[in-house]
N, C-alpha and C positions, 0 to 999 in steps of 0.2 A: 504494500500500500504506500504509496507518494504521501508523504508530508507536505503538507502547506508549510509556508514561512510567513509570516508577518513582520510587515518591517517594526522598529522599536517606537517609531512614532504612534504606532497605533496600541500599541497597549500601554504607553503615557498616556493618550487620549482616554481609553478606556478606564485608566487609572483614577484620572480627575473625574470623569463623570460618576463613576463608582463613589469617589470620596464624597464628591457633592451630594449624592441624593441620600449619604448615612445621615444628614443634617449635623444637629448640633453634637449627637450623641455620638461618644467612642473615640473619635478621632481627637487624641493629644497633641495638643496646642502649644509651640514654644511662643516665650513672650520676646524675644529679642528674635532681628531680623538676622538670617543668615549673612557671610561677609560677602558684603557686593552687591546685596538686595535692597540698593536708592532708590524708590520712586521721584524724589525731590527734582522736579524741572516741568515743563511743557509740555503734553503729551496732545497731540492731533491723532482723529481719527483715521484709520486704512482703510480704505472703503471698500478695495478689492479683497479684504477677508473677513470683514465685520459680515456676520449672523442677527438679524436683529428687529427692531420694530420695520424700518425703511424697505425691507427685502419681503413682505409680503405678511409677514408675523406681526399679528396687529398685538396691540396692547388692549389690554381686556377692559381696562380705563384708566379715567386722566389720575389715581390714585396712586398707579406704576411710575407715574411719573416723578410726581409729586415726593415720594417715597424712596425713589431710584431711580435720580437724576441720572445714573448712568448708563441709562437705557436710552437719552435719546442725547448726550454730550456729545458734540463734536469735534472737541478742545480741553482740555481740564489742565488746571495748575495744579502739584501736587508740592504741599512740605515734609518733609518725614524726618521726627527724631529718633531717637530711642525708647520711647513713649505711645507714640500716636502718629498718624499723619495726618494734614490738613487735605481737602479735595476742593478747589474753586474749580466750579465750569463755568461758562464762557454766559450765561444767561444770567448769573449772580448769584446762582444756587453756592451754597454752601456743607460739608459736610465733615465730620471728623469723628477720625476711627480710632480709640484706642487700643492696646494691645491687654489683652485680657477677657475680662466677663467686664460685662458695664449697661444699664441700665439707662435708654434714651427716647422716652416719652415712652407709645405704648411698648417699643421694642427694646426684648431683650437681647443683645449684641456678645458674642464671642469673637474674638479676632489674635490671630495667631499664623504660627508657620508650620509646617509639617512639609519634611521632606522636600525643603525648599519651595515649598508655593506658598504663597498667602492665604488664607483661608478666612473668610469673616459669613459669619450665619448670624442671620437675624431672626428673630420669632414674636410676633405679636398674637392677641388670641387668635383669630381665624385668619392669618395666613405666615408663611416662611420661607426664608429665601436665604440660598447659598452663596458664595462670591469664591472662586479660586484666582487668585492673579497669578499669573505665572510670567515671571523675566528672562527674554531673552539673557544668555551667555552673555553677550557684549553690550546688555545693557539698554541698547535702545527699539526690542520690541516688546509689548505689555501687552499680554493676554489675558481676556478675564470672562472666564465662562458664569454665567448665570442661571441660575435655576429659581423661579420663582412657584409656589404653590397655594394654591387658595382654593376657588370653587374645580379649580385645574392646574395642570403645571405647564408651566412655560418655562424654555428654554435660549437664551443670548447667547452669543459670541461677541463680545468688543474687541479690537485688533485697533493700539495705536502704537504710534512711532514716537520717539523723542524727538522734539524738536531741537537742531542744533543751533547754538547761542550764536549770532554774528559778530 
């Protein structure tokens, strides 16, 4: 019998989407970022691999939004210490993620690293939603699959670039 091969991209992939849908439970959270792991700069949207509201995947409503401005961000400024990072998008939304368990209006927020990717899950009573950011090696590509779930689940791809400083 012939063996299949799979290349290694695809059971990364399968990896993060496995992690994502565990939600908040199980999966061990480090509180400090791997070394190398800056969001801190400019990040523009890639259009040719962003998954998303604009590619035919509507948003179930404007509360997706409102909720998780990074569903429809074009642009985002990011600061990141060893604490938290800041998220400015380009409309004026604001957002800030600490590293840990943290408690922000109805949601309750875990954020953390595991195996080098970001991990932030949020939970309010009737819905929840996953976040994996994952950084390119050299830094300037940022991937962040979403899983949201409520009366359904829905699924994002963000893909930006860093923008270089002139």
């Amino acid at each position: 019998m012939r063996r299949q091969h799979r290349p290694a991209r695809y059971f990364a992939v399968v990896s993060l989407i496995a992690l994502g849908l565990t939600g908040c439970g199980g999966v061990p959270l480090a509180p400090t970022a791997p070394s190398g792991f800056d969001l801190s700069g400019v990040w523009v949207i890639d259009e040719e691999t962003t998954l998303g509201p604009g590619e035919g995947r509507s948003l179930r409503s404007g509360f997706m939004i409102q909720d998780f401005p990074l569903l429809a961000a074009r642009q985002m400024r990011i600061e990141q210490d060893a604490r938290s990072m800041g998220i400015e998008y380009e409309r004026g939304s604001y957002r800030d993620v600490s590293w840990g368990e943290r408690r922000r209006g109805i949601w309750e927020v875990r954020a953390g690293w595991h195996e080098g990717v970001l991990h932030i899950y949020s939970e309010a009573p009737d819905t929840s939603a996953s976040e994996l950011w994952s950084l390119s090696e050299n830094g300037d590509r940022l991937e962040i699959n979403i899983e949201v779930r409520s009366n359904r689940e829905q699924s994002f791809r963000r893909v930006f670039r860093r923008r270089s400083v002139i």
